[in-house]
C-alpha positions as CSV (number, residue, x, y, z in Angstrom):
1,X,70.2,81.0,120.8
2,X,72.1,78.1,122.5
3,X,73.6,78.7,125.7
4,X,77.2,78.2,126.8
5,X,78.1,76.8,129.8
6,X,81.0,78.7,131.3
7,X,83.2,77.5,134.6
8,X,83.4,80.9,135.9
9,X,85.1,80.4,138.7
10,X,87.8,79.5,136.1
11,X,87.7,82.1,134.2
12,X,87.6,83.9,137.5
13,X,90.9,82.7,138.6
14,X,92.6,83.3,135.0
15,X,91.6,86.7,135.2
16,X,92.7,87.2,138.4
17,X,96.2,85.7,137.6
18,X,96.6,88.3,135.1
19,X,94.9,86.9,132.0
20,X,93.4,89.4,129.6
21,X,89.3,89.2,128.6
22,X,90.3,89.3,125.1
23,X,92.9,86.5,125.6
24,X,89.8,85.0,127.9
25,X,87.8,85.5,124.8
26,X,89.9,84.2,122.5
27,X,90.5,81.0,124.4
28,X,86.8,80.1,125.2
29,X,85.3,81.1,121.9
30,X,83.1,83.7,123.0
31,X,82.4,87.6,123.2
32,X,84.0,90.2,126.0
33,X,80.5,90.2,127.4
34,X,80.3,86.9,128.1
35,X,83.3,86.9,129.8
36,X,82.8,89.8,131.5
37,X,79.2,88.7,133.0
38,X,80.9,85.8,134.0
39,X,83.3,88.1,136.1
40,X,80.5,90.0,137.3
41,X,78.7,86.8,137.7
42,X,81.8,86.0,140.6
43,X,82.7,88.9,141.9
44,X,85.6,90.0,140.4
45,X,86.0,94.0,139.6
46,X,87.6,94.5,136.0
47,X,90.5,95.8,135.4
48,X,90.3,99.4,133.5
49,X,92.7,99.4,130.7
50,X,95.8,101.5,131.6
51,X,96.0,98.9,134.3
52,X,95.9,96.1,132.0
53,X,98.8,97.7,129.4
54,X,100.6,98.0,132.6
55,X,100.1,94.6,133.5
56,X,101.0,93.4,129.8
57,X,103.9,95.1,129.7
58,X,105.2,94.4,133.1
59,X,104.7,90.6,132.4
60,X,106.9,90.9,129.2
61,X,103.8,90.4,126.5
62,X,104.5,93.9,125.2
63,X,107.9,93.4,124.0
64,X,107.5,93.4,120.5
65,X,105.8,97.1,121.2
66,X,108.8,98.1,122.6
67,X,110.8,97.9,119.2
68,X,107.7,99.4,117.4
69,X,107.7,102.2,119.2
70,X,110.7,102.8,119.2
71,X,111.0,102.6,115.6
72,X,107.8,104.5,114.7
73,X,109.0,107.5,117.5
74,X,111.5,109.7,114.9
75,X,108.6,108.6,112.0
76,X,105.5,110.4,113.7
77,X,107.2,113.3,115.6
78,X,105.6,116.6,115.5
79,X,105.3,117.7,111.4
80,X,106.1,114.0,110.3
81,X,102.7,113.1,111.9
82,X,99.3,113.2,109.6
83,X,97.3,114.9,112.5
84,X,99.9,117.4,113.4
85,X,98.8,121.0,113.4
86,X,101.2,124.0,114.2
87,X,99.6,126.0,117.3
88,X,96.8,128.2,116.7
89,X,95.4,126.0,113.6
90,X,92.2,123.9,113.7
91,X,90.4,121.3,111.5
92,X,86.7,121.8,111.2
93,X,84.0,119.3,110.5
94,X,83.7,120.6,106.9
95,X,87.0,119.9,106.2
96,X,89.0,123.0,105.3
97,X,91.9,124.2,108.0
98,X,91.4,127.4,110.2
99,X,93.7,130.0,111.6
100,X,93.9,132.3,114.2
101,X,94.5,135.9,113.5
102,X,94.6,139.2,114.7
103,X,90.6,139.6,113.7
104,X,89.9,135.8,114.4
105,X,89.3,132.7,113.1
106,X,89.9,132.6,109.2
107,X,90.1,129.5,106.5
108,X,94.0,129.0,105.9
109,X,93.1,129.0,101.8
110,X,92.0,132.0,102.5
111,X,94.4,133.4,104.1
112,X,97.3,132.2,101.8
113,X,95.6,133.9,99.1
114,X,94.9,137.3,100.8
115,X,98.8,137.6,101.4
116,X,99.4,136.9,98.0
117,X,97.5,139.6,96.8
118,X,98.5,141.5,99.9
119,X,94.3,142.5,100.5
120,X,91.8,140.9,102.4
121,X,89.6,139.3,100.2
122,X,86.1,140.1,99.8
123,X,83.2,137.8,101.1
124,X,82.2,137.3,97.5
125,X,85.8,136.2,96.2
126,X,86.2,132.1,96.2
127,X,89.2,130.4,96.4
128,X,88.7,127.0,95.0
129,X,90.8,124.1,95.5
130,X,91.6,122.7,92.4
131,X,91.7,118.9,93.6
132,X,88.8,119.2,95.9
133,X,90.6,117.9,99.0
134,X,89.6,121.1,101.3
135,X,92.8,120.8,103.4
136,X,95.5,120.8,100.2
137,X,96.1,124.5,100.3
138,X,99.3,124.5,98.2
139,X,99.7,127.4,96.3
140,X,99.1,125.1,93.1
141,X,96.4,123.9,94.4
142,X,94.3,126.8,95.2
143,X,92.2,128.6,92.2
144,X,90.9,132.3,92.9
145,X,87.1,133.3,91.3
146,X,86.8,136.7,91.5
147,X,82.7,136.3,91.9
148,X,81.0,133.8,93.4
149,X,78.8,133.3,90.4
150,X,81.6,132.7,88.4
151,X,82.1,129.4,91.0
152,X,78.7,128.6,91.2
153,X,79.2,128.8,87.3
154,X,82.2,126.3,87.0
155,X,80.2,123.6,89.7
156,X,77.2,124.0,87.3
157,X,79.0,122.5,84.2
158,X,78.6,119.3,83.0
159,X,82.4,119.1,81.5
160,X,84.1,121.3,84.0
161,X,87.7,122.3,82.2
162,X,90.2,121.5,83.9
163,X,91.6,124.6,86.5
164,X,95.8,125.3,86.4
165,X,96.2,127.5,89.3
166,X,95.9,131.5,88.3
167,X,97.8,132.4,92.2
């Protein structure tokens, strides 16, 4: 591995006068480690990184984050955002949206279906989605299998027909 030599007390100063690593980086061709061993190597704490946005900003090289914040404020606001949730909803690692109730914690396809039919659904009754993305629970989407052999049945085929909702 060839070694770099490095004038850290340099890079030292231009830190200290308020240059970023990455622009540190960037200008010496090497990694943030580098620089930042040369920091350690002189002395100098680094910055933690609210401090360094503040820093940014304050010395005017955020501007053009100004407009695009602005401009993407109204666009990702509450429902208009892809992560939004309404209170009392959750994401799970398998995928498929869950909601508080009364008796707990319950999948939202679920749910949707059970006050369609105005029942609770048995443990054995499937709801399927139809496109296979787990947190699409559209009406249209959603197919109900009375048994879950029946939906053990439909995965098990080679040419699977193709489900219109039945909700």
């Amino acid at each position: 591995m060839k070694k770099i030599e490095l004038d850290v007390k340099k890079i030292a100063e231009e830190y200290q006068g308020g240059e970023s690593s990455l622009t540190l980086q960037n200008k010496y061709r090497v990694s943030y480690k580098t620089i930042y061993r040369a920091l350690d190597e002189a002395g100098v704490d680094r910055r933690d990184v609210s401090n360094m946005t503040k820093n940014a900003y304050s010395s005017g090289r955020m501007l053009h984050m100004k407009k695009v914040w602005k401009d993407s404020g109204e666009r990702w606001r509450s429902t208009k955002n892809p992560r939004w949730k309404p209170v009392g909803t959750k994401r799970k690692s398998h995928g498929y949206v869950i909601v508080k109730t009364k008796n707990g914690w319950v999948q939202e396809h679920r749910l949707i279906v059970e006050r369609i039919f105005k029942r609770e659904l048995l443990r054995d009754e499937i709801v399927h989605h139809i496109n296979g993305i787990k947190d699409d629970n559209r009406k249209s989407n959603l197919y109900y299998f009375g048994r879950e052999s029946m939906h053990r049945s439909y995965h098990g085929k080679k040419n699977k027909p193709i489900l219109k909702s039945n909700i």
